[in-house]
MIZA-105501 format. One record per residue (C-alpha): residue number from 1; x, y, z. Coordinates in steps of 0.05 Angstrom, whole numbers, always signed. Example, Ala and Ser with C-alpha at 12.3 -4.5 7.8 and 13.67 -1.06 7.14 Angstrom:
2
[1,[+246,-90,+156]]
[2,[+273,-21,+143]]
//
This chain:
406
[1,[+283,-336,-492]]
[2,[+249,-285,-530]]
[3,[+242,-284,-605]]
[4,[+297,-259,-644]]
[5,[+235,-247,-706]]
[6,[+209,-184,-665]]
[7,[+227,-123,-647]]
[8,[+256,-120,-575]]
[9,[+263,-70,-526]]
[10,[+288,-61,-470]]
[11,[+245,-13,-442]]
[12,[+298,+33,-408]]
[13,[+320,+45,-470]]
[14,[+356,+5,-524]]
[15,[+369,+0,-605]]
[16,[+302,-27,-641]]
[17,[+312,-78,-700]]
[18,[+258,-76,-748]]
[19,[+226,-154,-765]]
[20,[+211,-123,-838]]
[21,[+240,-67,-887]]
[22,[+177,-35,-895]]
[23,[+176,-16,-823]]
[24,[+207,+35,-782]]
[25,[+208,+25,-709]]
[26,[+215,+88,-667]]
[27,[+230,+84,-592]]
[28,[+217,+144,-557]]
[29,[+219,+145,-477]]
[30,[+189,+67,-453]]
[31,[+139,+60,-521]]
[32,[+151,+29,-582]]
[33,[+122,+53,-638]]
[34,[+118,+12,-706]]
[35,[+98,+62,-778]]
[36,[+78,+11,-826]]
[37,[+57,+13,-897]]
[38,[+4,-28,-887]]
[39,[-58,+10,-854]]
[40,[-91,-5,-787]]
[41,[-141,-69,-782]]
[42,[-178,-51,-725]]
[43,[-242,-25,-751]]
[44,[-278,-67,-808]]
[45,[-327,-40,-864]]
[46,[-375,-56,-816]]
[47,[-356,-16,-759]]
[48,[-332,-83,-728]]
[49,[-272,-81,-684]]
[50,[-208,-145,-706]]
[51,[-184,-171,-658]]
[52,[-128,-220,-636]]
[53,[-131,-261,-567]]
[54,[-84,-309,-543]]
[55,[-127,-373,-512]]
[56,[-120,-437,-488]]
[57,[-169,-493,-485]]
[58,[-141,-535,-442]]
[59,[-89,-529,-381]]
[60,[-11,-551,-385]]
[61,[+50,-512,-406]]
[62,[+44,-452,-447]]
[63,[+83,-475,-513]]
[64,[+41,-529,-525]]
[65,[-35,-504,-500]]
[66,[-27,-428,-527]]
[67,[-56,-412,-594]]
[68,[-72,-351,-634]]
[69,[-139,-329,-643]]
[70,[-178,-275,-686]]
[71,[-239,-251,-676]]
[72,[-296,-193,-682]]
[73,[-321,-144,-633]]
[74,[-388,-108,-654]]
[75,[-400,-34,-637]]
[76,[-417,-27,-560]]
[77,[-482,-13,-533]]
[78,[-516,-4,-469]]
[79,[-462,+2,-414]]
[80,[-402,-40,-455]]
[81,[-341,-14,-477]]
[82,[-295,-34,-532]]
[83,[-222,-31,-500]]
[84,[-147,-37,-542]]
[85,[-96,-58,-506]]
[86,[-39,-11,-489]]
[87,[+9,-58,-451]]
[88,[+4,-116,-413]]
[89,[+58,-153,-363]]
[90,[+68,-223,-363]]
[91,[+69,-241,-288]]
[92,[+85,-318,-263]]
[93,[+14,-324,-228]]
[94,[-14,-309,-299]]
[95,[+36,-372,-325]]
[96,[+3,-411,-268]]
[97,[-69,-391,-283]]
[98,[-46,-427,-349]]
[99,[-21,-487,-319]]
[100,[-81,-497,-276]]
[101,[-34,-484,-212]]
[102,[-67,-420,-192]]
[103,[-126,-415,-132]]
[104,[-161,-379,-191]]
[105,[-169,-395,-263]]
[106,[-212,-360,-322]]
[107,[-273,-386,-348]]
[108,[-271,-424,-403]]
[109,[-324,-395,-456]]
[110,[-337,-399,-529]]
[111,[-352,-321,-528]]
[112,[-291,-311,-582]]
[113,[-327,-359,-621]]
[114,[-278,-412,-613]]
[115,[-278,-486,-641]]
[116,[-279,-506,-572]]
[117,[-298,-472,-497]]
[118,[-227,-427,-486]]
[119,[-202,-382,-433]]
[120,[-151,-321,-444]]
[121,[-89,-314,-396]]
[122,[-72,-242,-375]]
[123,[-92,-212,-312]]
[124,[-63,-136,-318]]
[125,[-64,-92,-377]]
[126,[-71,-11,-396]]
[127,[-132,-5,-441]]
[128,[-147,+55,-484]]
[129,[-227,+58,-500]]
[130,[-241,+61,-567]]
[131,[-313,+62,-566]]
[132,[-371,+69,-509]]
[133,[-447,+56,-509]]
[134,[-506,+94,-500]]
[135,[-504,+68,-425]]
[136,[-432,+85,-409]]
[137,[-419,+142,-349]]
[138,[-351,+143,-325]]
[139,[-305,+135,-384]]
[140,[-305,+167,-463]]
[141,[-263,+146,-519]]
[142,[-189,+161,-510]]
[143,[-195,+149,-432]]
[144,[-145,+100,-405]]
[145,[-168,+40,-363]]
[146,[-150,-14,-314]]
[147,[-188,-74,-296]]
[148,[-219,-72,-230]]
[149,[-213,-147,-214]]
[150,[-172,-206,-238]]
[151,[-183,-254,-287]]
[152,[-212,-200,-348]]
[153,[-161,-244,-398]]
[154,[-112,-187,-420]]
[155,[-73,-220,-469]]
[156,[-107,-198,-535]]
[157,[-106,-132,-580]]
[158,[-175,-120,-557]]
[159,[-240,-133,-517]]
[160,[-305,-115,-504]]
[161,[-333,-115,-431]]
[162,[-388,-74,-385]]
[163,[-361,-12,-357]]
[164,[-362,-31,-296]]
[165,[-309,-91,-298]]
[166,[-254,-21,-308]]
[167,[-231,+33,-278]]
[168,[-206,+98,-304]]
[169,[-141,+127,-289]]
[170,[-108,+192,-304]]
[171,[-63,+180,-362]]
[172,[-25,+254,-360]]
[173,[+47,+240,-348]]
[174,[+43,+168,-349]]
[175,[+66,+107,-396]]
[176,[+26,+55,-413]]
[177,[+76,+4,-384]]
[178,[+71,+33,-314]]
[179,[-6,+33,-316]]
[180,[-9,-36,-345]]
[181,[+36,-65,-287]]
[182,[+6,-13,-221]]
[183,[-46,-58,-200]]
[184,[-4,-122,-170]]
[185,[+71,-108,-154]]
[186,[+63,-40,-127]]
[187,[-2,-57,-100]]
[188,[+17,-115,-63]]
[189,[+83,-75,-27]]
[190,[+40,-17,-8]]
[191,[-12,-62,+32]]
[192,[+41,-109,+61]]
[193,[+82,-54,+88]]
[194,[+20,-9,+109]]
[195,[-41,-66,+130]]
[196,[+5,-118,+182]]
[197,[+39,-80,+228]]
[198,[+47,-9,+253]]
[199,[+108,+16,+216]]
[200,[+140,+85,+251]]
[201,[+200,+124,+224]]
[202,[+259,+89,+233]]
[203,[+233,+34,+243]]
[204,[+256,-32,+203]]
[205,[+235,-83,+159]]
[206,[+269,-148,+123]]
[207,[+251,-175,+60]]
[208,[+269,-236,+11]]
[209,[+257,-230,-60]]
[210,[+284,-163,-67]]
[211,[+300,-157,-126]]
[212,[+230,-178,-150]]
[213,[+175,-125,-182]]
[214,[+150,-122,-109]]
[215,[+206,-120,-74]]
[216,[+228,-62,-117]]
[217,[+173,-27,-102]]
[218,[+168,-40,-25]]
[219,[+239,-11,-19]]
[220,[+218,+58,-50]]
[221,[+156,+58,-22]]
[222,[+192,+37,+48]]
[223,[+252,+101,+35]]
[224,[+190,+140,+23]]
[225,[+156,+132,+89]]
[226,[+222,+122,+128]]
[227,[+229,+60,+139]]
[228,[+287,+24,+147]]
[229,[+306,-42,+105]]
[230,[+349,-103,+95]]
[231,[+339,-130,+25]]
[232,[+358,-202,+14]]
[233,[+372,-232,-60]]
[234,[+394,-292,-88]]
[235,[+470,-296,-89]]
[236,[+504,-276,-158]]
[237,[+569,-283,-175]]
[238,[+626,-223,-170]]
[239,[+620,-159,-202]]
[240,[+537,-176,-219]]
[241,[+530,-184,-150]]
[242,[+556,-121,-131]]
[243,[+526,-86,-184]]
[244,[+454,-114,-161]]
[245,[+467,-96,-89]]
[246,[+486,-20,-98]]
[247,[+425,-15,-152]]
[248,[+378,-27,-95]]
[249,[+419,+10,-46]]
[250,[+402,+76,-90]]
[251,[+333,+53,-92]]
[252,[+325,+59,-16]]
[253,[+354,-4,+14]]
[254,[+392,+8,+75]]
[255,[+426,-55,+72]]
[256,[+427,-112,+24]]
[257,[+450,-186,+43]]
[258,[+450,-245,-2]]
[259,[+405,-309,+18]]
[260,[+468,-349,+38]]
[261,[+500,-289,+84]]
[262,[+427,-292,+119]]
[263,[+438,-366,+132]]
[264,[+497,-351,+163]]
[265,[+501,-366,+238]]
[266,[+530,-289,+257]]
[267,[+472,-257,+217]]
[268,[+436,-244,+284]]
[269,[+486,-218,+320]]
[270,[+496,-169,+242]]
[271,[+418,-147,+249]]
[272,[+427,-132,+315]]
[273,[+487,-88,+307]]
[274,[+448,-49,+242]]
[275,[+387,-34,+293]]
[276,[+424,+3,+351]]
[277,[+436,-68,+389]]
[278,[+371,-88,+383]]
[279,[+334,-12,+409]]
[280,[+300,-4,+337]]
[281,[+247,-54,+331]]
[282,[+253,-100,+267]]
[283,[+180,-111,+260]]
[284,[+163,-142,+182]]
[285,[+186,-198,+146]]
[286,[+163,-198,+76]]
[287,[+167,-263,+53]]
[288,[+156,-294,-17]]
[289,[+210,-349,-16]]
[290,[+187,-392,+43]]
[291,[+226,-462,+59]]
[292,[+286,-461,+112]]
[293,[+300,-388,+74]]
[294,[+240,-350,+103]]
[295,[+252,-388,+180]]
[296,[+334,-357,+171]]
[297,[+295,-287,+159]]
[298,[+250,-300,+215]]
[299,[+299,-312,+264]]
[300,[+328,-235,+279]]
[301,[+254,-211,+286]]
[302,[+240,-170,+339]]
[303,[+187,-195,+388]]
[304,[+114,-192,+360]]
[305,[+136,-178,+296]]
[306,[+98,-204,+233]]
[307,[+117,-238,+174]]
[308,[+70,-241,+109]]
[309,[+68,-288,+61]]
[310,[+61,-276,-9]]
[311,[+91,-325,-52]]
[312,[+136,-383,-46]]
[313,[+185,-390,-99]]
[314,[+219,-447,-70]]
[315,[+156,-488,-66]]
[316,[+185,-517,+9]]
[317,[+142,-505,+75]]
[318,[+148,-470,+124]]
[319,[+170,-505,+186]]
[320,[+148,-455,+248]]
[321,[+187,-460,+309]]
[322,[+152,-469,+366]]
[323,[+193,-422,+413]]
[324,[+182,-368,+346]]
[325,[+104,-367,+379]]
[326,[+115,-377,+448]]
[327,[+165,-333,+465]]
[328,[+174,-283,+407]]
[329,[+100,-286,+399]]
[330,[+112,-273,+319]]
[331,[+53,-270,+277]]
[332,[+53,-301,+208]]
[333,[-1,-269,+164]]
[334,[-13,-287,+77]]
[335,[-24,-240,+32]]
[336,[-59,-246,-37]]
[337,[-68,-186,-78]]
[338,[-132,-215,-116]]
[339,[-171,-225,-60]]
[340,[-154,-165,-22]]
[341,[-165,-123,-88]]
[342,[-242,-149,-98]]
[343,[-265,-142,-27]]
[344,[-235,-76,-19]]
[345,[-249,-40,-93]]
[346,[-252,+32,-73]]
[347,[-184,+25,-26]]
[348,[-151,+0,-87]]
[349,[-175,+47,-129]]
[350,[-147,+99,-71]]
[351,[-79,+59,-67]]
[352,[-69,+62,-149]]
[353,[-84,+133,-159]]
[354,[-25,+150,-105]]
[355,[+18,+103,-134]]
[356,[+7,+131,-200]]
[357,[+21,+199,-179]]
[358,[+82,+188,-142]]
[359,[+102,+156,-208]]
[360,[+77,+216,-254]]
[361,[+129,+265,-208]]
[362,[+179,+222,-226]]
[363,[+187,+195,-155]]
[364,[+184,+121,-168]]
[365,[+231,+80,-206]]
[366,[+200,+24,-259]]
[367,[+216,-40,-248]]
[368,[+261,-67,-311]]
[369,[+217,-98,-361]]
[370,[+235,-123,-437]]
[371,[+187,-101,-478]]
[372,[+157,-154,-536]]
[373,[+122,-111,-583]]
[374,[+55,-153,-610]]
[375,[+19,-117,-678]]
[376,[-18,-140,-728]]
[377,[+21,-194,-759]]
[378,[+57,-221,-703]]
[379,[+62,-286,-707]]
[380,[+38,-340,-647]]
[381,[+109,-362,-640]]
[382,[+137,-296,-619]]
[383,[+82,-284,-564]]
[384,[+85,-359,-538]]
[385,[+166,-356,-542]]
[386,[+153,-294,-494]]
[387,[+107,-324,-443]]
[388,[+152,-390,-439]]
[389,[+212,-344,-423]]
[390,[+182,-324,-357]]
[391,[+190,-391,-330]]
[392,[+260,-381,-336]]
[393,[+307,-369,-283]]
[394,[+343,-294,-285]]
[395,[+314,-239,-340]]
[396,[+338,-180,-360]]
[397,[+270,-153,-332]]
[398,[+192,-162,-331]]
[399,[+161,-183,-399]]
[400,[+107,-147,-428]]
[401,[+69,-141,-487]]
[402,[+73,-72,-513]]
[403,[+14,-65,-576]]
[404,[+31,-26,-632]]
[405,[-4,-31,-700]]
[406,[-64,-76,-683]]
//
């Protein structure tokens, strides 16, 4: 659960409750804003830049390895840039970076001067540059950044890298919240649906996980290029059920099934009947559930259809069929958004401008996130409480840090 001690948002909108009387919290739009009597601590007498970082020193579960750290930045020089942090998601691989789960983990270093060697959690994040050196080329202060790779540790009020580790985006029209969260979820649906398999208009694709950050985004990027779509969820009970099934409907869904009506023995026979008896190819699975789940999805595929892999939330394998390769001749592919985003820098650079501008005409519908403001004083406790929460099992939306006065 989050912390009652901070100001939440819900960041489609929602009432604010101040965490002290000599604060005003203003929401206007997605951002929270905190006024404060006290003034800003992010530059020193010294031209030094304070900073707070979240780190752990040693892998396990978040409550107990998370602490709060502070910290100086000196002015930048040569090609380094001084970066605060906008916003920044808190996504489940970044929770299993932390645990020591993840394929990829981040360096632990005494760089924040640390008693002992640390690493930061955080993989995505909108930066605002507050300061550039003599060195720097492509971005000034004010410009708004994204990191190029993963692993840059996003979970602090500020850092200091080479310019190169960032890449600018255009910030006109945007919030920091959909910046800070472009580079996976979206990312991820837009190369699934476009990099596997030959996609035509009216064509159709099945997906688990719907309801997830990329699954939200595959269906309006899906509507967009159309494509046709079943969207399975996890089953919820009456009216919330419903309710989740038409909200994805108006995103673009063309039809919406829960996991257990998939499972269900007619659920062929239902696919077939949606796809003009079979005529209009079903030719994508998008699958981040895996177990006996994915195989049900599997099953009403169209002959050399695909399915990708990008997660599996029920931590079961796969068991393939062998008449699924011999006489369907499905292909089943994995997907992994880190990997695909280092060796291919300039394509993702391509694939987040056109997301963002989709999103800046107002064409693209956020995923819903909770917003857990982090300034100055913020204590450890409310950031940890936040982090923890994600391991929990249905949220009112994404969590992610939005900074205010840091």
């Amino acid at each position: 659960m989050l912390h009652s001690k901070l100001p939440k948002i819900s960041l489609q909108g929602a009432l604010c409750r101040c965490h002290s009387a000599r604060e005003r919290c203003i929401i206007t739009g997605w951002h929270l804003h905190t006024s404060a009597t006290h003034p800003h601590r992010t530059i020193s007498t010294y031209g030094y830049t304070q900073a707070k970082s979240l780190v752990y020193a040693k892998h396990g579960n978040p409550s107990e390895v998370l602490s709060l750290h502070t910290h100086s930045i000196g002015p930048p020089h040569s090609s380094l840039v001084t970066l605060r942090t906008l916003s920044a998601p808190l996504n489940p691989a970044d929770i299993n970076q932390i645990q020591g789960t993840y394929p990829t983990v981040p360096p632990f270093t005494s760089s924040l001067g640390t008693t002992q060697p640390t690493a930061v959690p955080g993989n995505e994040a909108c930066f605002e540059v507050l300061a550039a050196g003599s060195g720097v080329k492509n971005v000034r202060k004010g410009d708004w950044v994204i990191a190029k790779h993963t692993g840059l540790g996003t979970w602090r009020t500020h850092l200091q890298v080479e310019e190169e580790k960032v890449m600018r985006v255009e910030k006109e029209g945007l919030r920091s919240e959909q910046v800070g969260t472009v580079g996976v979820n979206p990312v991820t649906a837009y190369r699934m649906l476009k990099d596997f398999v030959k996609l035509d208009e009216g064509d159709w694709w099945i997906q688990n996980g719907a309801n997830s950050g990329v699954g939200r985004a595959a269906i309006q990027l899906g509507k967009r290029w159309g494509y046709k779509s079943i969207a399975v969820v996890r089953s919820r009970p009456g009216e919330e059920g419903e309710k989740l099934k038409k909200e994805l409907q108006d995103l673009g869904a063309t039809e919406v099934v829960t996991d257990e009506e998939m499972q269900q023995k007619g659920f062929k026979d239902q696919v077939k009947d949606w796809t003009n008896s079979g005529r209009s190819p079903l030719k994508l699975a998008l699958n981040c559930v895996g177990g006996d789940a994915a195989m049900a999805m599997a099953k009403p595929l169209s002959s050399g259809a695909c399915m990708v892999t990008y997660g599996a939330m029920s931590k079961s394998p796969m068991r393939v069929g062998a008449a699924m390769l011999i006489f369907k001749d499905l292909r089943f592919s994995g997907f992994w958004v880190s990997r695909w985003s280092d060796a291919h820098p300039e394509e993702k650079k391509r694939t987040v401008d056109e997301l963002l501008e989709i999103m800046r005409r107002g064409e693209f519908q956020d995923t819903p996130m909770v917003g857990v403001g982090w300034d100055w004083g913020t204590e450890r406790e409310v950031l940890v409480d936040a982090v923890q929460g994600t391991l929990e099992g249905y949220r009112k939306g994404k969590g992610v840090f939005v900074f205010g006065d840091t």
